[in-house]
C-alpha angles and dihedrals in degrees: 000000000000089000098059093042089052085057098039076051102053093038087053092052087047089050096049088051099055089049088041087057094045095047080050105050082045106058092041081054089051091041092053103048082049101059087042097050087043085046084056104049093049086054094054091035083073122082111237107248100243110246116247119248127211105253096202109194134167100293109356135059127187136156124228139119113338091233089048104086134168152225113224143168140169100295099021150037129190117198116207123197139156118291087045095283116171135176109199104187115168131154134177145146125279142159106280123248110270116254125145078231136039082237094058086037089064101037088060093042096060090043081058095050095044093048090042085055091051095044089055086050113267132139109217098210092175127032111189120200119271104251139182121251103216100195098055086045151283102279093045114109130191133194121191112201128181111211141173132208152137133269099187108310093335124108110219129178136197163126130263119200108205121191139195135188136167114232118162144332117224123180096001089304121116118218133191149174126264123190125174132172129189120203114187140148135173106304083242097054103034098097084058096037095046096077093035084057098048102048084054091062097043090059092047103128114193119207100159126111101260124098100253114182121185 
């Protein structure tokens, strides 16, 4: 009698561990096609970002978003997108700021532009160092400034790139190049704008007759 229950027994515990590997096989299965069913929905719960598209004007060609569109001419574009994203980008030629050196012309160049920026209402939150670019030169200067304002009720936020260069003297006047480009969007947006924005400029193509230099 002992014997046969020894054996019931082992027979039972076999039984239960066959049951126990196919429950468990099955759930892993079950497991499995659930995660992969809830993988796919999340995948189709989230919108598809739209492609950019290259916008080929006159003289100017860039690539963003297809609704976003622009105005241009011969020394300037402005890029317009939702949120209230714009690229301003604009250059030409001027007397340069007075200054007995190229140092104290430059430092007074870059005073005029900032207080230009804060008469026309914005709050430069961060003033970068004004800083050679090497590879257009070794007179040309650039200051990056991050900046907030209003435009009517609305909050916007950005960055303005400014640029200054050297380039001749001509009847005892010195004239240089001047480059700036604004970059804003609506406060709320910017984090989001801000690299929209900047993979726009950095498709921006010239093909004008001016000497643009980025």
């Amino acid at each position: 009698m002992q014997h046969s229950e020894s054996i019931f027994h082992k027979q039972c515990v076999s039984y239960l561990k066959k049951m126990g590997k196919v429950i468990t096989v099955s759930m892993r299965t079950a497991i499995a096609t659930v995660l992969a069913l809830a993988l796919a929905l999340m995948v189709a719960a989230v919108p598809a970002q739209a492609a950019n598209v290259v916008h080929r004007g006159k003289y100017w060609s860039w690539a963003g978003p297809k609704s976003w569109s622009a105005g241009e001419g011969v020394y300037g574009i402005t890029v317009l997108g939702n949120k209230a994203a714009t690229l301003d980008l604009g250059f030409s030629s001027l007397i340069c700021a007075k200054g007995n050196t190229w140092d104290a012309s430059v430092t007074n160049y870059f005073n005029a532009k900032r207080a230009e920026l804060r008469k026309n209402g914005a709050k430069l939150t961060k003033t970068g160092k004004i800083v050679k670019v090497k590879a257009n030169g070794a007179n040309y200067r650039r200051q990056n400034i991050q900046f907030t304002t209003k435009s009517g009720k609305k909050k916007l936020q950005g960055m303005v790139i400014l640029d200054y260069d050297y380039t001749t003297t001509v009847d005892g006047l010195n004239y240089c190049y001047q480059r700036s480009e604004a970059r804003s969007s609506n406060k709320a947006a910017w984090k989001k704008m801000k690299s929209k924005l900047a993979g726009v400029s950095r498709s921006l193509a010239y093909f004008g007759p001016g000497a643009y230099e980025d």
